[in-house]
C-alpha positions as CSV (number, residue, x, y, z in Angstrom):
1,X,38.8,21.6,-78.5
2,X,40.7,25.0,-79.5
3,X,40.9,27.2,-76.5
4,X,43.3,29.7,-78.0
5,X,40.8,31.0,-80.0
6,X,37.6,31.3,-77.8
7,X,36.6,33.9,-76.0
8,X,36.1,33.7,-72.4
9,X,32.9,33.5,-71.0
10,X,33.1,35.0,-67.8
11,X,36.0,35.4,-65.4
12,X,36.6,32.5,-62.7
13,X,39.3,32.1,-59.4
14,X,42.6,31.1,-61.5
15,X,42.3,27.4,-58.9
16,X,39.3,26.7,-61.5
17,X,40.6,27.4,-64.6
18,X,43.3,26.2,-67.3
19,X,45.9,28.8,-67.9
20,X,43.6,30.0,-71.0
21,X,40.9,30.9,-69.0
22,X,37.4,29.8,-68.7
23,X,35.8,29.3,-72.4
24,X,32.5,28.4,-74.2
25,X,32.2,25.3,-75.4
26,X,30.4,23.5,-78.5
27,X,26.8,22.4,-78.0
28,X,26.0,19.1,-76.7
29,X,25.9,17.3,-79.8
30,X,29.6,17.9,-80.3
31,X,31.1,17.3,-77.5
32,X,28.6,14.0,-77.3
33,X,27.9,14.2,-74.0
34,X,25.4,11.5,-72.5
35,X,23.8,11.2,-69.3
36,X,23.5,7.6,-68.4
37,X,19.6,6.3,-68.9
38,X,19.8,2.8,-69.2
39,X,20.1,0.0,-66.5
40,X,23.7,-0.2,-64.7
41,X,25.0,-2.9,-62.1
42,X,23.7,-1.2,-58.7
43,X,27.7,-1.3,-57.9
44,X,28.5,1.2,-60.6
45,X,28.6,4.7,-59.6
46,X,29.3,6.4,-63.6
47,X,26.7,9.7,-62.9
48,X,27.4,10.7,-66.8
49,X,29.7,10.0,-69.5
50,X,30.8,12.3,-72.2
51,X,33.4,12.1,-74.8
52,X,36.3,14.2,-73.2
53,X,35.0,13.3,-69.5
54,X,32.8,11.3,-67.4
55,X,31.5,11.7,-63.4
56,X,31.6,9.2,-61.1
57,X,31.0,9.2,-57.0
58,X,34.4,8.6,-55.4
59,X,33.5,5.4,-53.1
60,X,36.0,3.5,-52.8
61,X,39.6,4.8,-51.1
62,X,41.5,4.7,-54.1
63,X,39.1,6.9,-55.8
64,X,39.0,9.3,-52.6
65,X,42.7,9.4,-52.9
66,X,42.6,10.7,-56.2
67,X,40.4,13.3,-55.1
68,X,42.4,14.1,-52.6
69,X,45.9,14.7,-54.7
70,X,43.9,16.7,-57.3
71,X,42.9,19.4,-54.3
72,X,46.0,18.8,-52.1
73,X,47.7,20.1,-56.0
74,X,45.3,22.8,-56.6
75,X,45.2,24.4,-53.2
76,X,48.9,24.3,-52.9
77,X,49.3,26.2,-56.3
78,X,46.8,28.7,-55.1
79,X,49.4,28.9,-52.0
80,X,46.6,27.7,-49.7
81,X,48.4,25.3,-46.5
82,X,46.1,22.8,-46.0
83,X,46.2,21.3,-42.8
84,X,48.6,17.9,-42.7
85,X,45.9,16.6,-39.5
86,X,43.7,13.9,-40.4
87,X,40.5,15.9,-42.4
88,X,37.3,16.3,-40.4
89,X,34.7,13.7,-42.1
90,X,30.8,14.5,-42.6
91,X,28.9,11.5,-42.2
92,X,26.7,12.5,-44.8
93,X,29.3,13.3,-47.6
94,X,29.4,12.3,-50.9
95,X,32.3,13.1,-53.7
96,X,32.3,13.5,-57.2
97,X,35.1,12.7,-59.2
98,X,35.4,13.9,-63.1
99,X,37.5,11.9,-64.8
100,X,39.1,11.1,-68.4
101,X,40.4,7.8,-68.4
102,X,43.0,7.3,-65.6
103,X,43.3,11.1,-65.1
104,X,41.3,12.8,-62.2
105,X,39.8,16.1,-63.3
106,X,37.7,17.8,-61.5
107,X,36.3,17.2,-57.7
108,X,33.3,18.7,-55.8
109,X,31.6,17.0,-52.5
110,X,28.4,17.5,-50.8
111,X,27.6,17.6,-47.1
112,X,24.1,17.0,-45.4
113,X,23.3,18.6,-42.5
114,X,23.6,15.9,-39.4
115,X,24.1,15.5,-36.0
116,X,27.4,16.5,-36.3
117,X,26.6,19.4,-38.0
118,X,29.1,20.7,-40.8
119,X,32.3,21.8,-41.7
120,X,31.0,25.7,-41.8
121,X,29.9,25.1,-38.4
122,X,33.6,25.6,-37.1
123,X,33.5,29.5,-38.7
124,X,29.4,30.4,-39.1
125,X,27.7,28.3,-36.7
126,X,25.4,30.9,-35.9
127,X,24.5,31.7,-39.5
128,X,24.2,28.2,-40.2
129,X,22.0,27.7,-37.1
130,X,19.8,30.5,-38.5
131,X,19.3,28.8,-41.6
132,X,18.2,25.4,-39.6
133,X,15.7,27.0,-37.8
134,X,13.5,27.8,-41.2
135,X,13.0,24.2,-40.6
136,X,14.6,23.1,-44.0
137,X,17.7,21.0,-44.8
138,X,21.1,22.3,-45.2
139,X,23.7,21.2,-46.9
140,X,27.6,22.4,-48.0
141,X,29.4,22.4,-50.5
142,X,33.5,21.6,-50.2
143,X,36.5,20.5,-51.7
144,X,36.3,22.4,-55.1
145,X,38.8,21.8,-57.3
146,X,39.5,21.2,-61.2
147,X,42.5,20.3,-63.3
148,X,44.7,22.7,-65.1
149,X,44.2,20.4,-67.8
150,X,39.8,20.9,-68.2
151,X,38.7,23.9,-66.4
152,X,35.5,24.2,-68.6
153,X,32.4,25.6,-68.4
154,X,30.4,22.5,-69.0
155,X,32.7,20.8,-66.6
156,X,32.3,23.2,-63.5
157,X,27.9,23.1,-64.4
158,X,28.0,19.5,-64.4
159,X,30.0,18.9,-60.9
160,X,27.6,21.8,-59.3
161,X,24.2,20.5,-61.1
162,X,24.8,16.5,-59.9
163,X,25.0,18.1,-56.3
164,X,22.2,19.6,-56.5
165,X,20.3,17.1,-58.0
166,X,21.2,14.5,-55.6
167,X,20.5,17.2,-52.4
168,X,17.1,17.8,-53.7
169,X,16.4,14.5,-55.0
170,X,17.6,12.1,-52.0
171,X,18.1,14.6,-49.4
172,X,15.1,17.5,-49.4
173,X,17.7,19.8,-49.1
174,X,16.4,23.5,-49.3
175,X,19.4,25.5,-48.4
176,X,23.2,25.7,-49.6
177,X,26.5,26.9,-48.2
178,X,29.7,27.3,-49.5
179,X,33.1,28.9,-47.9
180,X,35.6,30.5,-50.6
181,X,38.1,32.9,-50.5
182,X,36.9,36.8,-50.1
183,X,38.2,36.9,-53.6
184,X,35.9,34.7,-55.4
185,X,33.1,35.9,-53.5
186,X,31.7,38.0,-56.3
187,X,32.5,35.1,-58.9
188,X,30.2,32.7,-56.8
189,X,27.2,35.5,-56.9
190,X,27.3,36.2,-60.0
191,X,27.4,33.2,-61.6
192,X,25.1,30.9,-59.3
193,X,23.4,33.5,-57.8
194,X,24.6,32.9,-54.3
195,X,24.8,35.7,-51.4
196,X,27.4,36.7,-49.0
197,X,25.8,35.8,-45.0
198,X,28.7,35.4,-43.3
199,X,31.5,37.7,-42.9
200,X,35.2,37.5,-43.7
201,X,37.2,34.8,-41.4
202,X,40.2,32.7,-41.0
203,X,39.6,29.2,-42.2
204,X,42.4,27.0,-40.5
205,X,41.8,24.6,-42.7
206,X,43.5,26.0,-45.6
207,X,45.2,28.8,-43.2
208,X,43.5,31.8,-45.8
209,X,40.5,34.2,-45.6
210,X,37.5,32.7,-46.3
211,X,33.4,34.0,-46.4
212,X,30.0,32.1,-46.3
213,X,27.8,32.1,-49.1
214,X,23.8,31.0,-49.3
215,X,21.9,30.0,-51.9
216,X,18.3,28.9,-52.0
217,X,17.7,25.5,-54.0
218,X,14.2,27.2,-54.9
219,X,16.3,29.6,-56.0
220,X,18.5,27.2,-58.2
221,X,15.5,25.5,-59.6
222,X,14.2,28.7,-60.9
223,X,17.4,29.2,-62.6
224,X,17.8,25.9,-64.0
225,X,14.3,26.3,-65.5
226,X,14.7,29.2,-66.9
227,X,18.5,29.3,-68.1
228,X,19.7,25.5,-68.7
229,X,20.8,24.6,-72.5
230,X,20.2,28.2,-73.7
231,X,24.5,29.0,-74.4
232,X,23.8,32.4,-75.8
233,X,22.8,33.7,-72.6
234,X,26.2,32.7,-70.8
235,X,27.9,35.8,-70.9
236,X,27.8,35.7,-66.8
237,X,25.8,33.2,-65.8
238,X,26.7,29.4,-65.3
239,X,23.3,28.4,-65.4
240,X,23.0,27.5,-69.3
241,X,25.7,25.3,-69.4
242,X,23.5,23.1,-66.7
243,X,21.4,19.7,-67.8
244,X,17.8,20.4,-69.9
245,X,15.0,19.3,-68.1
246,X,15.0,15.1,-69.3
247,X,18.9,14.6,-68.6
248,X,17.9,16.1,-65.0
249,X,14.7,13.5,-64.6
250,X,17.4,10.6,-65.6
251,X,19.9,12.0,-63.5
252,X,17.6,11.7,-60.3
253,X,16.1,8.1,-61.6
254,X,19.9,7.3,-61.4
255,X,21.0,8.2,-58.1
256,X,17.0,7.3,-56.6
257,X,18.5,3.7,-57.8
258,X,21.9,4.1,-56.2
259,X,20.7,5.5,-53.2
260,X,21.9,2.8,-50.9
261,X,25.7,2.9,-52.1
262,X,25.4,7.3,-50.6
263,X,24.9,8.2,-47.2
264,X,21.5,8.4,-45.4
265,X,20.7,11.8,-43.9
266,X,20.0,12.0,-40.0
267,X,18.9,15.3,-40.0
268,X,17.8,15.3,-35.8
269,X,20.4,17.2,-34.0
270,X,20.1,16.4,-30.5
């Protein structure tokens, strides 16, 4: 794929992009993407596979650790400190990993509302305990990060569509969250549709300014339905570049029968 000579898209943060920027990509029958729809071992967590990449759920500690050096590298270009303590852990996480071969790509992790509430709770517990009371399910999204080396379009759909997917599909979940930097804000609205409810913080974790967005899965839904597979109509929406309507319905058959290997929400707070 020639990204000298494509013209960007839309304009993301520089932590998600290579250094040409964010480009469009060649339709799905050449870049021979596949979304897994035949039986698997129930061991093996491969989500999709595709020619230049495939997406997995980090579940073992070696895979977490590769996670983990892709954003420790990121952030630290960005000039973000991340905090050297032990992370906070969500019982109800689960992490994606985008891989090509041995290389880790890409990174994106969802967390379900529990108990122990989430990691927004440390900045926007009372926005996030607004959002609780509509009596739905929330959940987060943390620990973005993508390679220098694939910062695509297709790339960046597929991490945020298997989240969402395996929210509403296993979890119910009716509401998202997601801290960035004040920067990015607009990026995140635009593109998803997200909206700014909480207002501009310190975030410890990565010492840097950080915001709260929301997003409706309704919301979402309504977008994929409308937008997903239709390229032409990306000029400044991520929506298109997200799976058509069948590789959705096998994506949530897949993780349905890989439900036990992810966590189980407990979504009673005491």
């Amino acid at each position: 794929m020639n990204l000298h000579n494509q013209k960007p898209m839309f304009h993301a943060p520089s932590y998600l992009t290579n250094r040409h920027g964010m480009s469009g990509l060649p339709h799905a029958h050449q870049t021979g993407r596949h979304v897994i729809d035949s039986p698997l071992p129930a061991t093996d967590t491969i989500l999709i596979e595709k020619s230049d990449f495939s997406i997995r759920i980090a579940d073992t500690q070696g895979r977490k650790n590769q996670v983990s050096a892709l954003i420790n590298q990121m952030y630290s270009w960005r000039g973000y400190q991340l905090d050297a303590s032990e992370p906070r852990c969500c019982p109800n996480q689960t992490t994606l990993q985008a891989c090509r071969e041995a290389d880790t790509l890409g990174t994106l992790s969802l967390n379900v509302d529990s108990k122990g509430g989430l990691l927004a709770d440390e900045l926007y517990h009372k926005e996030v305990d607004t959002l609780r009371k509509r009596g739905g399910t929330v959940c987060e999204l943390t620990g973005l990060a993508v390679s220098t080396r694939l910062g695509s379009n297709e790339l960046l759909a597929a991490l945020f569509h298997l989240l969402h997917i395996l929210g509403r599909c296993l979890h119910r979940a009716t509401d998202a969250v997601i801290e960035v930097n004040p920067r990015h804000s607009l990026y995140y609205q635009r593109i998803l549709g997200f909206r700014q409810i909480g207002e501009r913080k310190i975030c410890e974790r990565v010492n840097a300014p950080a915001v709260l967005l929301h997003v409706e899965t309704d919301f979402v839904e309504e977008q994929i339905s409308r937008y997903a597979g239709r390229r032409k109509q990306a000029e400044h929406s991520l929506y298109p570049y997200f799976f058509s309507r069948l590789e959705t319905e096998n994506l949530c058959h897949r993780i349905l029968e890989m439900s036990h290997l992810l966590p189980v929400s407990h979504l009673l707070r005491n």
